[in-house]
N, CA, C and O atoms as a GROMACS GRO file, in nm:
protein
  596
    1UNK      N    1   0.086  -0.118   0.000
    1UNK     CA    2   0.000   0.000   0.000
    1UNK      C    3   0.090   0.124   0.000
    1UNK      O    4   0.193   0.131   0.066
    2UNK      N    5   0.046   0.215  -0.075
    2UNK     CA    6   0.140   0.313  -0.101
    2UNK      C    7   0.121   0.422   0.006
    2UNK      O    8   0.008   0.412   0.055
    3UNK      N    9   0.183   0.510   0.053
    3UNK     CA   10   0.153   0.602   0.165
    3UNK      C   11   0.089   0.681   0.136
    3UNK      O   12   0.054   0.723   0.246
    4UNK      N   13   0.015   0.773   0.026
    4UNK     CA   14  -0.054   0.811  -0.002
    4UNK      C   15  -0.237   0.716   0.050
    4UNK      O   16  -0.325   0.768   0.119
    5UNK      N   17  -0.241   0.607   0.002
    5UNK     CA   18  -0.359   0.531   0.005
    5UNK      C   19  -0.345   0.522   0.188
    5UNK      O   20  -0.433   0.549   0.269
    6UNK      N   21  -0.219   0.481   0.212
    6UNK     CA   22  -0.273   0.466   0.387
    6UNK      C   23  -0.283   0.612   0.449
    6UNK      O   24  -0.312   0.602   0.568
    7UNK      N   25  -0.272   0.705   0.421
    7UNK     CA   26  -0.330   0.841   0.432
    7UNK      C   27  -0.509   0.860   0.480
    7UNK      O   28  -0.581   0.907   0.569
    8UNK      N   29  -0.514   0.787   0.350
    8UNK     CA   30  -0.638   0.797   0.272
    8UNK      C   31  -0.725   0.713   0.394
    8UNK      O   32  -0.816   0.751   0.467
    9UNK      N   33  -0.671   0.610   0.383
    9UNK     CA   34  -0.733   0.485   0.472
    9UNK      C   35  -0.749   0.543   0.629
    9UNK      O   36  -0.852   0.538   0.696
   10UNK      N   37  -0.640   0.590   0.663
   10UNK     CA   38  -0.650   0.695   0.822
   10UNK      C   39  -0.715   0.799   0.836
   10UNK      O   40  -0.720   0.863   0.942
   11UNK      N   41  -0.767   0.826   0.742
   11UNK     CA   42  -0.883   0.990   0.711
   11UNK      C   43  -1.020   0.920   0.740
   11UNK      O   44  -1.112   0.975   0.800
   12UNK      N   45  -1.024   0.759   0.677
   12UNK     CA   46  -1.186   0.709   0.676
   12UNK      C   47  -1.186   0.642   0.834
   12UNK      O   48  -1.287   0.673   0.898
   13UNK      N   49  -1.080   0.547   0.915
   13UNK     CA   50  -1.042   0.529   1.060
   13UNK      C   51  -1.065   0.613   1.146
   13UNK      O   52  -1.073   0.572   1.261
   14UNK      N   53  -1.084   0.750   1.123
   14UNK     CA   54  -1.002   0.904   1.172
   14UNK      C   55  -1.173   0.887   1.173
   14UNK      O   56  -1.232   0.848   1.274
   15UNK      N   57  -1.232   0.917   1.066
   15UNK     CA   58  -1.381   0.972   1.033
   15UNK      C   59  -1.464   0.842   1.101
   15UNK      O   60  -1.578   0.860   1.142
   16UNK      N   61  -1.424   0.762   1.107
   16UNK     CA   62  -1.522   0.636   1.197
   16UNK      C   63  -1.528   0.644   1.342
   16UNK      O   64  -1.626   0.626   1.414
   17UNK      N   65  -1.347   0.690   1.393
   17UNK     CA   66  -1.347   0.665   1.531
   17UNK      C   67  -1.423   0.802   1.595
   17UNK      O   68  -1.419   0.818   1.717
   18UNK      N   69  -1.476   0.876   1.529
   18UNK     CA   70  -1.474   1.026   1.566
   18UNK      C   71  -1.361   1.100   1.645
   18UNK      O   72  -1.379   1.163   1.750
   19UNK      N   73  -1.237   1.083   1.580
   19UNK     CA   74  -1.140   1.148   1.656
   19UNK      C   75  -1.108   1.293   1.520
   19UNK      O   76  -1.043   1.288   1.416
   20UNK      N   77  -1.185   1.404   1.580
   20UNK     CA   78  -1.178   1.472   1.523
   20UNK      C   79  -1.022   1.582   1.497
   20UNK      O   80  -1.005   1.667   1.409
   21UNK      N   81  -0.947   1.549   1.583
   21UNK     CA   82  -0.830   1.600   1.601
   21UNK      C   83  -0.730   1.549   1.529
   21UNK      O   84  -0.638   1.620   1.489
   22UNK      N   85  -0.740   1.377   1.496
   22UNK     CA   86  -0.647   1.314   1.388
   22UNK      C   87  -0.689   1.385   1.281
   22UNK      O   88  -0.618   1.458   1.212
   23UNK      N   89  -0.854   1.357   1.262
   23UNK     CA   90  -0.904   1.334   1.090
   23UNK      C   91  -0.848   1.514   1.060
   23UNK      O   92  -0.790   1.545   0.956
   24UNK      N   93  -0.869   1.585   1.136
   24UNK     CA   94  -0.850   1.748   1.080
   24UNK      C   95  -0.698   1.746   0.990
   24UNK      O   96  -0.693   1.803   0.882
   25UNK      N   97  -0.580   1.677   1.045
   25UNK     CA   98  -0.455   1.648   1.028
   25UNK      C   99  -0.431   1.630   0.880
   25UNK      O  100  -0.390   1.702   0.789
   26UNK      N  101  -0.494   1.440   0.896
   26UNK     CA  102  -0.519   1.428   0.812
   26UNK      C  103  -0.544   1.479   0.672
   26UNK      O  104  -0.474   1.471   0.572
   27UNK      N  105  -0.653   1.529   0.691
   27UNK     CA  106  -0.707   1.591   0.565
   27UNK      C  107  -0.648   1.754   0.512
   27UNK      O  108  -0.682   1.826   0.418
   28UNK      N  109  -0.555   1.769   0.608
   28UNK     CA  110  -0.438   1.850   0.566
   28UNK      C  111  -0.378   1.794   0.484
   28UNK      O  112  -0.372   1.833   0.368
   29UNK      N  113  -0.326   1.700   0.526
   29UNK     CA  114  -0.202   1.600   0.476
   29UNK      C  115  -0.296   1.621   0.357
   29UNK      O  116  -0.288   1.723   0.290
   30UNK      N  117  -0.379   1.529   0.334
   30UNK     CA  118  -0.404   1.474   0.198
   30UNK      C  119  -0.468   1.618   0.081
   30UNK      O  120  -0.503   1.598  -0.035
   31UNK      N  121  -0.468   1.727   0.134
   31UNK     CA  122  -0.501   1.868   0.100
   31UNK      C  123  -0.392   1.905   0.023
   31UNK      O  124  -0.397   1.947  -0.092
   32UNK      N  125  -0.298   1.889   0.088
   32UNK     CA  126  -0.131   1.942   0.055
   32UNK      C  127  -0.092   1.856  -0.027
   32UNK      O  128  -0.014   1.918  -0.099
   33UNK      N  129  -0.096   1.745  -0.065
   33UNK     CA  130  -0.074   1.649  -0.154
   33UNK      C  131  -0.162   1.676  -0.270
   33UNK      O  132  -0.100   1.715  -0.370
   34UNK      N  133  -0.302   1.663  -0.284
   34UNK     CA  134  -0.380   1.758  -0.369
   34UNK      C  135  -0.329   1.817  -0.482
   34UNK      O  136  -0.326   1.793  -0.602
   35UNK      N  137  -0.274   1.935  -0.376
   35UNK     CA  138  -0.259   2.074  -0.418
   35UNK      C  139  -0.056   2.039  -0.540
   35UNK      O  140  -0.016   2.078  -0.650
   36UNK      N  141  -0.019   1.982  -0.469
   36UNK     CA  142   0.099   1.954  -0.518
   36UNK      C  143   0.111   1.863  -0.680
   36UNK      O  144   0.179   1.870  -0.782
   37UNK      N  145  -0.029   1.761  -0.613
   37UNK     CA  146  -0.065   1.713  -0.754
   37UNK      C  147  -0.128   1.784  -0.917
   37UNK      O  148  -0.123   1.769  -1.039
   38UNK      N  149  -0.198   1.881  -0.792
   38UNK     CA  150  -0.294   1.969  -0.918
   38UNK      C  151  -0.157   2.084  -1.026
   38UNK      O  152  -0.129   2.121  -1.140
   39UNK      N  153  -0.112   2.091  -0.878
   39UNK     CA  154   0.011   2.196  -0.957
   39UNK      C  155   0.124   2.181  -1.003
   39UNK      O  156   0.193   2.272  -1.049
   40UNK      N  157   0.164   2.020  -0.992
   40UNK     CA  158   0.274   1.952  -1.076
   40UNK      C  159   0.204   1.891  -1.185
   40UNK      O  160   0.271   1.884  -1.288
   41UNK      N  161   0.079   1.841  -1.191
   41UNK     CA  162  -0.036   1.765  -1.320
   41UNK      C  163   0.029   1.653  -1.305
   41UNK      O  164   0.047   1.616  -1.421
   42UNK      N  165   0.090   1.550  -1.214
   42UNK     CA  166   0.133   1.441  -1.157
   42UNK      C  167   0.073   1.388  -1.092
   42UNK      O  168  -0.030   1.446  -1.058
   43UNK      N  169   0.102   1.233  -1.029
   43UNK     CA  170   0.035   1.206  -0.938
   43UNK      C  171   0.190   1.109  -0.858
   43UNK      O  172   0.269   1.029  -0.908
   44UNK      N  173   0.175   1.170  -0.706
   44UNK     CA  174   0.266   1.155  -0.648
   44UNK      C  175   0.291   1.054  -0.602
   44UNK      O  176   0.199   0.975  -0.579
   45UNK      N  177   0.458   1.012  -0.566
   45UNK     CA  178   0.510   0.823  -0.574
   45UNK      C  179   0.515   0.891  -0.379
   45UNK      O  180   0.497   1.007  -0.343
   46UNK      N  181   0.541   0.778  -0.300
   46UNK     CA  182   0.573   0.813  -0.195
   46UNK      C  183   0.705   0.891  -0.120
   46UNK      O  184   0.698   0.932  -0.004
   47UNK      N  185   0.807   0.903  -0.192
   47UNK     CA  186   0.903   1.003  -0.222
   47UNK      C  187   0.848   1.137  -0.240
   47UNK      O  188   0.889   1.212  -0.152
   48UNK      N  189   0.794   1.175  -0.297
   48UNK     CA  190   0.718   1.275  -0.343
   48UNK      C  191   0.643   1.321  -0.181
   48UNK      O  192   0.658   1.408  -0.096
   49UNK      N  193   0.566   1.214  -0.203
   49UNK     CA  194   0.466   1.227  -0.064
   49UNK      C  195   0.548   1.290   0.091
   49UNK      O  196   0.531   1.390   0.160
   50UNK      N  197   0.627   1.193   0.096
   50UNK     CA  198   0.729   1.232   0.242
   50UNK      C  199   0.797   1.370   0.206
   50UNK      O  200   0.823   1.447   0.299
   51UNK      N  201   0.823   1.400   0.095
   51UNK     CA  202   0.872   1.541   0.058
   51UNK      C  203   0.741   1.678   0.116
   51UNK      O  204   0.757   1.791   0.163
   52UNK      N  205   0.634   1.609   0.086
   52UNK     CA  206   0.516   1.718   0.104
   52UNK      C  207   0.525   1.722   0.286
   52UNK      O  208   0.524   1.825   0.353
   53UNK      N  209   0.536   1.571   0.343
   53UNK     CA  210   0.491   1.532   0.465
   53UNK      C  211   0.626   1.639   0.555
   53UNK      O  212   0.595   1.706   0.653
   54UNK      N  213   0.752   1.637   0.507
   54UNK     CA  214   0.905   1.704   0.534
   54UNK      C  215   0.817   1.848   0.544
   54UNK      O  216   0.771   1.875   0.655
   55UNK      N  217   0.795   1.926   0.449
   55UNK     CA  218   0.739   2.056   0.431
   55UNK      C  219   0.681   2.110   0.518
   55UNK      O  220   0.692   2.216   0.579
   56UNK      N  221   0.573   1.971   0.519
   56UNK     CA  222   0.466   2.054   0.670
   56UNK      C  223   0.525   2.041   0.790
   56UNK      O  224   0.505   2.131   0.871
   57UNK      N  225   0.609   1.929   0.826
   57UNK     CA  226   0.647   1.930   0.971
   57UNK      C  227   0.728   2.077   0.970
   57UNK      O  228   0.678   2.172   1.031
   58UNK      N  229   0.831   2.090   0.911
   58UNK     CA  230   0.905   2.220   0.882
   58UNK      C  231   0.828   2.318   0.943
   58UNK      O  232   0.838   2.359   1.058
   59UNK      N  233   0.730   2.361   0.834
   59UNK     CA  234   0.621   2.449   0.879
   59UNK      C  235   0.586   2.491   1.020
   59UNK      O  236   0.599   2.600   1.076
   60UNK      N  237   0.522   2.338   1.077
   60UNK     CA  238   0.514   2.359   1.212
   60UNK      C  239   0.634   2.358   1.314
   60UNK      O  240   0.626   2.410   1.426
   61UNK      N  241   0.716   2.311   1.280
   61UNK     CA  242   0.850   2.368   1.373
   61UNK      C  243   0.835   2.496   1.407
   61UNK      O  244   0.809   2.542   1.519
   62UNK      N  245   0.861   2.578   1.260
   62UNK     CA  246   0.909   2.706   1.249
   62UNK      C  247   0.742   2.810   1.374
   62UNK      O  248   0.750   2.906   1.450
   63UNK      N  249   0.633   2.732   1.338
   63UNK     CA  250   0.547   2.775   1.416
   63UNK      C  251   0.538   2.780   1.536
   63UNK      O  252   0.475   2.859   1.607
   64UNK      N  253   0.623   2.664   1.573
   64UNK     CA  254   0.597   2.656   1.753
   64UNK      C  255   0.689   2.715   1.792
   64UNK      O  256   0.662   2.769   1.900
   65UNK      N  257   0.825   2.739   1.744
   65UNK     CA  258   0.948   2.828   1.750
   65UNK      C  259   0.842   2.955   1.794
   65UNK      O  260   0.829   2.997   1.909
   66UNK      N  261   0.753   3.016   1.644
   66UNK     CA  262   0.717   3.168   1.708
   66UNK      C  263   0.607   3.196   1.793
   66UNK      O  264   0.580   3.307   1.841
   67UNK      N  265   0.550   3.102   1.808
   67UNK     CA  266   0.400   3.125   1.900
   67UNK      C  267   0.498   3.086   2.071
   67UNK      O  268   0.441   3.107   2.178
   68UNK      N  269   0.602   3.045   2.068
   68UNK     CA  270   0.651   3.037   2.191
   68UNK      C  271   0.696   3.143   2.241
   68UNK      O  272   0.678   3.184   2.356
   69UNK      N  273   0.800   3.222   2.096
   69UNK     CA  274   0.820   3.354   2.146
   69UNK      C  275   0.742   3.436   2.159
   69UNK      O  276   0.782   3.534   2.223
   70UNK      N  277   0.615   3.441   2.117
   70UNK     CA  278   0.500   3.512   2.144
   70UNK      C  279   0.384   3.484   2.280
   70UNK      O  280   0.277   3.542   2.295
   71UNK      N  281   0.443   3.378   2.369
   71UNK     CA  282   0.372   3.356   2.458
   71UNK      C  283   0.278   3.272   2.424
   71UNK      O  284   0.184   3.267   2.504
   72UNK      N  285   0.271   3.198   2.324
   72UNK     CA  286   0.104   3.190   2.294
   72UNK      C  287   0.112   3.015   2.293
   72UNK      O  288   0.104   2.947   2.191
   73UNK      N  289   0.126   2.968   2.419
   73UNK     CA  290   0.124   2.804   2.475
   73UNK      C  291   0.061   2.684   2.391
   73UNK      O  292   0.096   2.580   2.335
   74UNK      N  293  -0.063   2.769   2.417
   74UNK     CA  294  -0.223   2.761   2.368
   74UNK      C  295  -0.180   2.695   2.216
   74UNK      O  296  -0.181   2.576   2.186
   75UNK      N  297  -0.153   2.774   2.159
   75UNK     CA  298  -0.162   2.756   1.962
   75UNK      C  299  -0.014   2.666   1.922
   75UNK      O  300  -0.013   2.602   1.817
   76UNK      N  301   0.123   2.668   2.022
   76UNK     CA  302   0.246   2.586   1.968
   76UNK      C  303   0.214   2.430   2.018
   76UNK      O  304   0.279   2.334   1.976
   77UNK      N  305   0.076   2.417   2.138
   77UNK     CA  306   0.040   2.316   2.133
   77UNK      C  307   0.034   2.212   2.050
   77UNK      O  308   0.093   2.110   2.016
   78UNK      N  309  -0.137   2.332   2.015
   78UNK     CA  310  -0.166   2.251   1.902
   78UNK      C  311  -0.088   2.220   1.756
   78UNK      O  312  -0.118   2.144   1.664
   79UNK      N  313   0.023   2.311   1.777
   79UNK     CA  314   0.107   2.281   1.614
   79UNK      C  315   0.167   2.135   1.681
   79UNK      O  316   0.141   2.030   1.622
   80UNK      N  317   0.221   2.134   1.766
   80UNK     CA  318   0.322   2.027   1.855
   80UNK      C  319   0.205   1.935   1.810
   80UNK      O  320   0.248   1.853   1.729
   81UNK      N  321   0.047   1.916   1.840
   81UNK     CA  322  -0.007   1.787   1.826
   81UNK      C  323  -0.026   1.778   1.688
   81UNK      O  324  -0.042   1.662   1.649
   82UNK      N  325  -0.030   1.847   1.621
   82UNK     CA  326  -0.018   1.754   1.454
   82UNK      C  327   0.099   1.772   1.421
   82UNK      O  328   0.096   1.803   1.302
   83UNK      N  329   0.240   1.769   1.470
   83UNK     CA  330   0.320   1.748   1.423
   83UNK      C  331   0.335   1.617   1.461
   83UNK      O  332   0.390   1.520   1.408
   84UNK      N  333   0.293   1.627   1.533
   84UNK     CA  334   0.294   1.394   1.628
   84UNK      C  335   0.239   1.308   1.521
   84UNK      O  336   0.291   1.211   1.466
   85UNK      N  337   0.043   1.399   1.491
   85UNK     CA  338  -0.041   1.315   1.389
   85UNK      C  339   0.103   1.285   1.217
   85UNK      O  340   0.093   1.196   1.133
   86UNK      N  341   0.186   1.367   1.222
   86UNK     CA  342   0.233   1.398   1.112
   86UNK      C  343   0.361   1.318   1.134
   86UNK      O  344   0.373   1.276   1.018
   87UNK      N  345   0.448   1.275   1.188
   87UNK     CA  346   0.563   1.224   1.239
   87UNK      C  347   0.528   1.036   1.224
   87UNK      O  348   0.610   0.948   1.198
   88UNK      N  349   0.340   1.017   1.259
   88UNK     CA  350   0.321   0.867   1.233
   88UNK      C  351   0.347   0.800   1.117
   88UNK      O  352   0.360   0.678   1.109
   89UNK      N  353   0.361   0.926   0.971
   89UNK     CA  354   0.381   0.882   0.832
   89UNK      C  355   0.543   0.866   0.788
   89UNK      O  356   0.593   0.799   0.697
   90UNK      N  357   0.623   0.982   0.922
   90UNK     CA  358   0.777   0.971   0.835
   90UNK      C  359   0.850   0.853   0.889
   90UNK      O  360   0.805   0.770   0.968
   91UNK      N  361   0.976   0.857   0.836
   91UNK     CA  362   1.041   0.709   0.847
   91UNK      C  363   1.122   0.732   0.972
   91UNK      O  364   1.159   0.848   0.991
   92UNK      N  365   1.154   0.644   1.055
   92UNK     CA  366   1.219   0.671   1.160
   92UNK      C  367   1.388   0.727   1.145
   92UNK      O  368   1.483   0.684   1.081
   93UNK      N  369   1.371   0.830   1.225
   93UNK     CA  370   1.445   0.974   1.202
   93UNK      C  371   1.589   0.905   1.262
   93UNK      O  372   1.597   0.823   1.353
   94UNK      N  373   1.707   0.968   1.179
   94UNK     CA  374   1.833   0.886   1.172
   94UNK      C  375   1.874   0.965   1.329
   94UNK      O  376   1.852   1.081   1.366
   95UNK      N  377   1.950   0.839   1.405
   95UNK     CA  378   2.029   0.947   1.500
   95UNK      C  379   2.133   1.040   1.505
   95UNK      O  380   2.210   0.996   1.420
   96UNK      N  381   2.182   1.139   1.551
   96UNK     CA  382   2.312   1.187   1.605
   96UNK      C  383   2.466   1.095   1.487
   96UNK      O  384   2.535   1.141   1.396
   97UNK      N  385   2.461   0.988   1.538
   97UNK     CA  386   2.585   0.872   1.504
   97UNK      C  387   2.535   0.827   1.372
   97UNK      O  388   2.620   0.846   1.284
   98UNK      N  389   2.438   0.779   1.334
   98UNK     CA  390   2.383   0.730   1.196
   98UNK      C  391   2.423   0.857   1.105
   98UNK      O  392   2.478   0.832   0.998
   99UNK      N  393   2.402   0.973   1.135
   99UNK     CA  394   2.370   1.106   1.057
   99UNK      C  395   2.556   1.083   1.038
   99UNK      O  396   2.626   1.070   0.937
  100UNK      N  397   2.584   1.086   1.156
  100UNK     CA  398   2.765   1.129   1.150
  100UNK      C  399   2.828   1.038   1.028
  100UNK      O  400   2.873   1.083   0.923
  101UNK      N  401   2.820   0.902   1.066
  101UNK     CA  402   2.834   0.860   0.961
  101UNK      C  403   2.835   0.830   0.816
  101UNK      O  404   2.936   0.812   0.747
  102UNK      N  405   2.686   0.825   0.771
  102UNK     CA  406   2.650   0.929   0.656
  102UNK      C  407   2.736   1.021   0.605
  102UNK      O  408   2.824   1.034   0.520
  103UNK      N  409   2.677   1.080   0.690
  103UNK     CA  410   2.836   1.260   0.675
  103UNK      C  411   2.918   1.164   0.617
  103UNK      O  412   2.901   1.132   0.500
  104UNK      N  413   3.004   1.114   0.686
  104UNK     CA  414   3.168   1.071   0.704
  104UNK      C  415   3.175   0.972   0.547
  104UNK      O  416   3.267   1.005   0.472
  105UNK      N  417   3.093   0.867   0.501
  105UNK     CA  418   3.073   0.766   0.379
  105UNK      C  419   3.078   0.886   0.317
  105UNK      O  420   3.184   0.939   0.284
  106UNK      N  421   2.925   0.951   0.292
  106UNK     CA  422   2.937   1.062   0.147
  106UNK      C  423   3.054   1.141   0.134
  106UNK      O  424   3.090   1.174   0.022
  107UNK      N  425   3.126   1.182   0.249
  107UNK     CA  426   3.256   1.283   0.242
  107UNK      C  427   3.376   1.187   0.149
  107UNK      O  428   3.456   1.222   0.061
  108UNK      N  429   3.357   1.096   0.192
  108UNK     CA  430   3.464   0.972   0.143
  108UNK      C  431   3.489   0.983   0.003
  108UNK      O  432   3.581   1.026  -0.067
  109UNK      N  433   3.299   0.895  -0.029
  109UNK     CA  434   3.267   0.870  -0.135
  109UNK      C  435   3.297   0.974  -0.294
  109UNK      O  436   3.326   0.945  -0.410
  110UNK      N  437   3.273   1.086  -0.228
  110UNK     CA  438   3.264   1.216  -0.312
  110UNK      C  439   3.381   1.248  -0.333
  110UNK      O  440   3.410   1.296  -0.442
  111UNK      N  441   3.485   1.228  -0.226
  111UNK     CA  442   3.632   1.284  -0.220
  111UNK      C  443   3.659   1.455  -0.206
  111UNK      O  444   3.733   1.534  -0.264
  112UNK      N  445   3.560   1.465  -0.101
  112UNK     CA  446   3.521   1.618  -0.067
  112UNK      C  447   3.649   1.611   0.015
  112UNK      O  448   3.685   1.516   0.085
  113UNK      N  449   3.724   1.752  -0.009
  113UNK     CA  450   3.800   1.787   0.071
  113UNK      C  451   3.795   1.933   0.175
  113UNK      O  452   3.863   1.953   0.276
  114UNK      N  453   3.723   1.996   0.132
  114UNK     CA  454   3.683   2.122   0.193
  114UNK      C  455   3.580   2.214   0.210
  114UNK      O  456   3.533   2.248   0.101
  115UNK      N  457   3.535   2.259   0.291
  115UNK     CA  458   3.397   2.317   0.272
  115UNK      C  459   3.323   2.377   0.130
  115UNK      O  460   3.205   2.405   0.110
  116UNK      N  461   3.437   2.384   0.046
  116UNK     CA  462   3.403   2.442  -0.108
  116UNK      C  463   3.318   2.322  -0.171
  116UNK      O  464   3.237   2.340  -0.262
  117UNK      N  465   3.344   2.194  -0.112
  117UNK     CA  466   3.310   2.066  -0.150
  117UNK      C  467   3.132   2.078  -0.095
  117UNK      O  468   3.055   2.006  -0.158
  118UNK      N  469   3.099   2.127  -0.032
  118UNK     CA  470   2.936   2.102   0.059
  118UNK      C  471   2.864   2.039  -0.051
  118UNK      O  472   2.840   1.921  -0.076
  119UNK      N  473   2.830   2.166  -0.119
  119UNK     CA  474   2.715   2.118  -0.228
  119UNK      C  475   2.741   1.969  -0.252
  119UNK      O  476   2.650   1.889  -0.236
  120UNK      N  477   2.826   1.942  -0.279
  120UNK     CA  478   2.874   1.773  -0.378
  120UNK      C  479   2.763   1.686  -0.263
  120UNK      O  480   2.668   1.611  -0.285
  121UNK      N  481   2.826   1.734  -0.137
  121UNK     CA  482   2.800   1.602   0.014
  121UNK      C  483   2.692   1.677   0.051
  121UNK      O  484   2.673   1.641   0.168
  122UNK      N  485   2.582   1.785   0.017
  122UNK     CA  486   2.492   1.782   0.023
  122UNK      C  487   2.407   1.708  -0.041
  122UNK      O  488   2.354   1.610   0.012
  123UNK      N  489   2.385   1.743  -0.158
  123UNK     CA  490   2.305   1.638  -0.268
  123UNK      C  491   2.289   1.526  -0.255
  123UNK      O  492   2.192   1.466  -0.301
  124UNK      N  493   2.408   1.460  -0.170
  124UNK     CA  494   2.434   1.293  -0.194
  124UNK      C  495   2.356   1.290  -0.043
  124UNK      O  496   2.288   1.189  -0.023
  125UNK      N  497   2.359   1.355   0.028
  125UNK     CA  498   2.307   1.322   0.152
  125UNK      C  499   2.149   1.348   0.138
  125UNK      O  500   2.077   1.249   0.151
  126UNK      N  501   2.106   1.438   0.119
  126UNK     CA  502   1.977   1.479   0.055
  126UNK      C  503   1.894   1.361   0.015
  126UNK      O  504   1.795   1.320   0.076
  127UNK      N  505   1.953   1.303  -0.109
  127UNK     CA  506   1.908   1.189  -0.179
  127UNK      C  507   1.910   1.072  -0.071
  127UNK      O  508   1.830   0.983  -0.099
  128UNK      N  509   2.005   1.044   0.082
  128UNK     CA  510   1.971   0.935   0.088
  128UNK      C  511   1.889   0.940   0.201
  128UNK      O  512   1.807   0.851   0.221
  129UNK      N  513   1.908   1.073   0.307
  129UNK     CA  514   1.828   1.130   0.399
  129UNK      C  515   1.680   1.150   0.383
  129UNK      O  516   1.592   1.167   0.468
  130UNK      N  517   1.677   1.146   0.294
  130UNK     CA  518   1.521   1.233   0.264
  130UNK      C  519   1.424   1.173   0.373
  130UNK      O  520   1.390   1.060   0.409
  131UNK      N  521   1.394   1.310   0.409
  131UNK     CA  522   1.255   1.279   0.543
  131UNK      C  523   1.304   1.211   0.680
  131UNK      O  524   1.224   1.199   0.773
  132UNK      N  525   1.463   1.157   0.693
  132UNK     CA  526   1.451   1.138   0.783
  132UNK      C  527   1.527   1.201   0.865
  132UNK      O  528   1.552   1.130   0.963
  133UNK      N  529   1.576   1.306   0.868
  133UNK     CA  530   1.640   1.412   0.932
  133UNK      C  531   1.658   1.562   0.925
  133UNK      O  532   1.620   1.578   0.809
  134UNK      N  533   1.678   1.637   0.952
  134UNK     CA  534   1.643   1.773   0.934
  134UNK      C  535   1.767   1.825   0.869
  134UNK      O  536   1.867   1.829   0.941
  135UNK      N  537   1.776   1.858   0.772
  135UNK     CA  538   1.874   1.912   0.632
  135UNK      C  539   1.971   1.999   0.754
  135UNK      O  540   2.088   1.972   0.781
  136UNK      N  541   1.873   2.130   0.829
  136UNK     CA  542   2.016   2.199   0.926
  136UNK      C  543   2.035   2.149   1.007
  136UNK      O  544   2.047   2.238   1.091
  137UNK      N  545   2.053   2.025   1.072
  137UNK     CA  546   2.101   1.904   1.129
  137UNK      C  547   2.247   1.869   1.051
  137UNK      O  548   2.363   1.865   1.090
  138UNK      N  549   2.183   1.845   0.924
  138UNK     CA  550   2.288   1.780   0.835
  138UNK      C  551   2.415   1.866   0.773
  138UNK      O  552   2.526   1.832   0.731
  139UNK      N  553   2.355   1.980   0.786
  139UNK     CA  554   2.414   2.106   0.715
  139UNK      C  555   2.513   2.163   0.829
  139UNK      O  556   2.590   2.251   0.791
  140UNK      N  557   2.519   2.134   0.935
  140UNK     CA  558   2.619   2.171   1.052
  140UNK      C  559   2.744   2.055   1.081
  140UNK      O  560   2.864   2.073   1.100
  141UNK      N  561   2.679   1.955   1.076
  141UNK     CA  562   2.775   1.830   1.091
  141UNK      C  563   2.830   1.789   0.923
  141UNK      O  564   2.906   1.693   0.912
  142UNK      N  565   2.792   1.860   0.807
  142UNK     CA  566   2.865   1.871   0.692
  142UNK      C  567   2.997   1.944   0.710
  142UNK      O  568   3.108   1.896   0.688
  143UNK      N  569   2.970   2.072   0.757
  143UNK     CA  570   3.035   2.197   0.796
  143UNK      C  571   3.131   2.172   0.873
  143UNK      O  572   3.239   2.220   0.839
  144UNK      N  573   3.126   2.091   1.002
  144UNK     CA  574   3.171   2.052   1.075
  144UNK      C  575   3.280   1.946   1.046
  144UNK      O  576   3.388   1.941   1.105
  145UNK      N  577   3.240   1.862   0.950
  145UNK     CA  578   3.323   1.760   0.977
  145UNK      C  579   3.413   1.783   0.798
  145UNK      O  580   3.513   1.717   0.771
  146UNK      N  581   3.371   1.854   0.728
  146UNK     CA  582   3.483   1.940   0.617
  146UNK      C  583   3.576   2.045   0.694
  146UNK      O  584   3.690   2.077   0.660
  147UNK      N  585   3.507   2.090   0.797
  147UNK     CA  586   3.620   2.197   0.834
  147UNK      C  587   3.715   2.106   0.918
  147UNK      O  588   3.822   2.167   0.925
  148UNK      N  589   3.726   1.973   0.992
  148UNK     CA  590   3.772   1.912   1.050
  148UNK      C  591   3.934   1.864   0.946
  148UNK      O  592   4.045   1.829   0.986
  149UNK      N  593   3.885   1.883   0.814
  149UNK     CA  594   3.992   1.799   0.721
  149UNK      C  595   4.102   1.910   0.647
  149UNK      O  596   4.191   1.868   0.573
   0.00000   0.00000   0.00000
């Protein structure tokens, strides 16, 4: 089943159990996918999908970041609880040491020698990261471990 369809399938679960707080999520999710479809005239592989699913968590990061600095408990809550509903679709998020490593193979692989090198050991990391770690995560311990050499 493709992640798109189990989306789909958790919107009608969502709409049975009356848990109106998943299904709202939900039908974000599958809104934003939609919209991505209508405006690429594609129809999206699950790559695609976790790319849309990456976007929104982003989104709500950056939200609970400012409703915190704004005092406002109340509303980074609720971003915090559909970022949870939203976190059940991505792939389990690489650690600290997994990420390092990564780093350390693509640096190898590429034969990056200096921070002039990023872009190269970005891309390659990009492609194998996708969705499961946060790019300025990756983008510090790139930095980090080129300026090391």
């Amino acid at each position: 089943m493709s992640l798109k369809d189990q989306i789909t399938e958790d919107m009608k679960a969502a709409m049975k159990a009356g848990d109106k707080d998943r299904l709202k999520v939900v039908r974000l999710i599958l809104a934003a996918i939609k919209q991505v479809e209508v405006d690429k005239r594609v129809e999206l592989d699950d790559a695609d999908v976790l790319g849309v699913l990456t976007k929104m968590v982003k989104q709500r990061r950056d939200s609970v970041e400012q409703f915190e600095k704004g005092n406002r408990e109340d509303l980074a809550r609720i971003e915090r609880d559909e970022i949870a509903v939203l976190d059940d679709y991505m792939p389990e998020q690489l650690s600290a040491e997994e990420l390092t490593a990564m780093v350390d193979d693509v640096i190898q692989a590429t034969g990056a020698e200096s921070i002039r090198d990023m872009g190269k050991v970005m891309g390659q990391i990009k492609a194998r990261a996708s969705g499961r770690t946060d790019m300025g995560a990756v983008s510090a311990t790139v930095k980090e471990r080129l300026g090391a050499l």
